[in-house]
TORVEXMI-740874 format. One record per residue (C-alpha): residue in three letters; residue number from 1; x, y, z. Coordinates in pm, 1 decimal, padded with zeros to 6 digits. Example, Ala and Ser with C-alpha at 12.3 -4.5 7.8 and 13.67 -1.06 7.14 Angstrom:
<rs>
{r 'ALA', 1, {01230.0, -00450.0, 00780.0}}
{r 'SER', 2, {01367.0, -00106.0, 00714.0}}
</rs>
This chain:
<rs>
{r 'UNK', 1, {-01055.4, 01146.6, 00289.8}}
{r 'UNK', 2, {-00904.7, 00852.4, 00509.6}}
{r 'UNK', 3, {-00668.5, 00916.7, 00797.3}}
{r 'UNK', 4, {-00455.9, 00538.5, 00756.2}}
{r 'UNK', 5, {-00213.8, 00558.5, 00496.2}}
{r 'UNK', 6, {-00224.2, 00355.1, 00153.8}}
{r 'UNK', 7, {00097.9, 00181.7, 00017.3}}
{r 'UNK', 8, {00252.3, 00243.4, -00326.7}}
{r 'UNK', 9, {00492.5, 00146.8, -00589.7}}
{r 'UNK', 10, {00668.7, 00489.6, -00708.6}}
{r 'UNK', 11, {00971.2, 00538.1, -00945.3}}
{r 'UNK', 12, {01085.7, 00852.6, -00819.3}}
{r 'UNK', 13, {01239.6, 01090.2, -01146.5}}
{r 'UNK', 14, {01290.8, 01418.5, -00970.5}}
{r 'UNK', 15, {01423.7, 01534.6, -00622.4}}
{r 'UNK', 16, {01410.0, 01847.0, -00565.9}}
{r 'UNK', 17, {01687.2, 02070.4, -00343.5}}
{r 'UNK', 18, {01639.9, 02052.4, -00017.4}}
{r 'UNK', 19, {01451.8, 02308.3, 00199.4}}
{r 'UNK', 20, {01395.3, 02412.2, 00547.1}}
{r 'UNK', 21, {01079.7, 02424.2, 00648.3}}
{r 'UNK', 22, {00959.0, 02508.5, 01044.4}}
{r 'UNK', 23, {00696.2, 02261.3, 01014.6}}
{r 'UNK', 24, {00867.0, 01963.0, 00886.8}}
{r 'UNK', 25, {01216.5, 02040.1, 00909.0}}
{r 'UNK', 26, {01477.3, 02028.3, 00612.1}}
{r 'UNK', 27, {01238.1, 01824.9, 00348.4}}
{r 'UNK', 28, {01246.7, 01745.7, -00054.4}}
{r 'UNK', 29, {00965.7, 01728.9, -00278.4}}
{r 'UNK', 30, {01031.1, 01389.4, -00482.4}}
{r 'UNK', 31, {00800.5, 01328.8, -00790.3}}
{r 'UNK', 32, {00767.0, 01044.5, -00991.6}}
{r 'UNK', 33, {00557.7, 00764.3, -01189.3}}
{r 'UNK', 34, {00356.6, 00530.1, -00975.9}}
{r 'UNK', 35, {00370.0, 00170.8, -01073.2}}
{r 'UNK', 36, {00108.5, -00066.2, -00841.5}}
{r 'UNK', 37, {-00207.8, 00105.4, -01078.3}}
{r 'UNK', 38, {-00258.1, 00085.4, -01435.5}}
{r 'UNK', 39, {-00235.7, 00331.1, -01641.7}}
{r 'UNK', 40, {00045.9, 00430.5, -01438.4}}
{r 'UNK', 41, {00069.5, 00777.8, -01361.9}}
{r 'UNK', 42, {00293.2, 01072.9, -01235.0}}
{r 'UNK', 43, {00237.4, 01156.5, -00815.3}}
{r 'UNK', 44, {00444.6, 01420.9, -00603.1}}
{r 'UNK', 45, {00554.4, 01335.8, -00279.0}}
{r 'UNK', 46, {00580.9, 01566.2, -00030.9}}
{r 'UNK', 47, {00718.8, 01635.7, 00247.7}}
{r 'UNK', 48, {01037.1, 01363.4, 00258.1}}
{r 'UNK', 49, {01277.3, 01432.0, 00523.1}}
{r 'UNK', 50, {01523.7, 01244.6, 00336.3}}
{r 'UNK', 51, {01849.0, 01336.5, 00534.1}}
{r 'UNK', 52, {01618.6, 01205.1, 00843.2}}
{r 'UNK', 53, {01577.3, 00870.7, 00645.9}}
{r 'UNK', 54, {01798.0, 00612.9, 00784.8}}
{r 'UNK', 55, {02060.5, 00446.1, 00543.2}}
{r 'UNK', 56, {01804.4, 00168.8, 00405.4}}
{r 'UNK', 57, {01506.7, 00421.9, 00362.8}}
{r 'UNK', 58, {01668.6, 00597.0, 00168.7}}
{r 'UNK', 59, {01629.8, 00587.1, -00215.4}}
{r 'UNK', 60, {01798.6, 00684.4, -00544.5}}
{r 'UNK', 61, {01601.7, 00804.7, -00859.9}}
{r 'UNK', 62, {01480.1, 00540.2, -01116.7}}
{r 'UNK', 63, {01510.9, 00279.4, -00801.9}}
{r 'UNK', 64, {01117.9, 00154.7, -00755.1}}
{r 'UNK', 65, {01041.6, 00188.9, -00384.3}}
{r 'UNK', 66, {00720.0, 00091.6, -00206.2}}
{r 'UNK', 67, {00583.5, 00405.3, 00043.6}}
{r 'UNK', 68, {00343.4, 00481.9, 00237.5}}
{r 'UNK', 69, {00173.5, 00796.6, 00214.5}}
{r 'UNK', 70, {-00187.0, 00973.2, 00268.4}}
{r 'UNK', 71, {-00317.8, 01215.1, 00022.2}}
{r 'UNK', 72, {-00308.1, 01550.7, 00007.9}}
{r 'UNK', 73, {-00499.1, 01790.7, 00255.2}}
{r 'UNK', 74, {-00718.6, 02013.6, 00097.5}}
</rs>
């Protein structure tokens, strides 16, 4: 498990409604196919405060966008 993030290449498919959450604020779980690994292969984001994103963060679906993200605690 590494603490410095790793950048990606996602397609996002699905965002989900947002929801309120105390620990992150209002967030979205975004899902969708990464594209910088072959095979390529399907990876949820989460959490995305994407009202909190300013104008050029933020992203429509099917629009390939580069993140950065760490994995998943366990």
């Amino acid at each position: 498990m590494t603490d410095s993030p790793e950048r990606i290449r996602v397609v996002p498919t699905v965002k989900a409604y947002p929801e309120a959450s105390q620990r992150h604020g209002e967030t979205v779980c975004v899902a969708g196919v990464r594209t910088d690994v072959g095979p390529y292969r399907w990876v949820r984001l989460w959490p995305i405060n994407f009202r909190g994103l300013s104008f050029d963060e933020q992203f429509k679906k099917h629009e390939e966008i580069e993140i950065d993200v760490l994995p998943a605690s366990q």
